[in-house]
C-alpha positions in Angstrom: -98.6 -104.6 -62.0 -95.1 -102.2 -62.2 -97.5 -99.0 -61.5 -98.6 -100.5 -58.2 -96.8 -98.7 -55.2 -94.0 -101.1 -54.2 -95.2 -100.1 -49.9 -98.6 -100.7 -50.5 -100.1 -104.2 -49.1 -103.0 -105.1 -51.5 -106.4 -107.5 -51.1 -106.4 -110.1 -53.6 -109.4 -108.6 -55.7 -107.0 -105.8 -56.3 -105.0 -107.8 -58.6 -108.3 -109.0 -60.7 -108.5 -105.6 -61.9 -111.3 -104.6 -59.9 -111.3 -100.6 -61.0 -113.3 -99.6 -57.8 -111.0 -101.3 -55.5 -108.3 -99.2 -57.0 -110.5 -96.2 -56.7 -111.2 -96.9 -53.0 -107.2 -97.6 -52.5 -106.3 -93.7 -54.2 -109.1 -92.0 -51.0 -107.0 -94.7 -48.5 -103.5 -93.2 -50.1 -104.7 -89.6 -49.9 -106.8 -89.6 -46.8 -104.9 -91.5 -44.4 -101.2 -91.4 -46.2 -101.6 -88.1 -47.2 -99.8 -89.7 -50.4 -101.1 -87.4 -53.1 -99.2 -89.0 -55.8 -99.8 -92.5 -54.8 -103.7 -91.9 -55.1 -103.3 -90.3 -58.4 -101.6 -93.7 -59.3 -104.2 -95.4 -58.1 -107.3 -93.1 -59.2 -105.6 -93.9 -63.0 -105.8 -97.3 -62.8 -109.6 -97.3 -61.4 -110.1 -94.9 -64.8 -108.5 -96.7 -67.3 -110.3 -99.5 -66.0 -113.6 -97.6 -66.8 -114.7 -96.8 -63.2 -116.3 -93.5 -63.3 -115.6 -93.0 -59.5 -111.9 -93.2 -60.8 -112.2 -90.8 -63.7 -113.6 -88.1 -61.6 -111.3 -88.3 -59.2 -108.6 -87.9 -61.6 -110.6 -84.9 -62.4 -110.3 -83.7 -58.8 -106.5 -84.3 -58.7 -106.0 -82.6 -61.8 -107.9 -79.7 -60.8 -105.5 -79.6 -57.5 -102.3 -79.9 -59.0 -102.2 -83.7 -57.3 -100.4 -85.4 -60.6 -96.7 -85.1 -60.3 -95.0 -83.2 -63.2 -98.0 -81.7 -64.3 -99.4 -78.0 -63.1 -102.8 -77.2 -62.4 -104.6 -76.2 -65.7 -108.4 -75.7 -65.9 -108.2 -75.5 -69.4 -106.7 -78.7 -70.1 -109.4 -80.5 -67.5 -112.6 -78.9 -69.1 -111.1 -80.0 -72.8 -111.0 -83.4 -71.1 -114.5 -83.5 -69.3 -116.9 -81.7 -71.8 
């Protein structure tokens, strides 16, 4: 659990790999944190543990330039949705 947010205090399900609880823990980091970057790291972890919820909002972020290091490119996103 290294990718985890060392600040972040998390339920117990969290740690069972529930991919919708980390999708609903990237909206808590970006809409009340205003932590961009730790809801992309969240929003990746709901993804890669198949929650469709997650990957769209890793859509979302990449589409808004969200993910650290990486600039915006609408190219790059539709090659990865379509």
């Amino acid at each position: 659990m290294s990718e985890l947010p060392s600040d972040v205090m998390c339920p117990i399900f969290v740690f069972q790999d529930f991919a919708p609880a980390y999708n609903a823990l990237g909206f808590y980091e970006i809409n009340m944190k205003s932590n961009y970057s730790g809801g992309v790291v969240y929003f990746n972890l709901s993804a890669k543990g198949g929650d469709r919820d997650g990957l769209f909002n890793m859509g979302v972020a990449t589409d808004n330039g969200w993910i650290p290091g990486t600039p915006r490119d609408k190219v790059c996103l539709l090659q990865h949705c379509s």
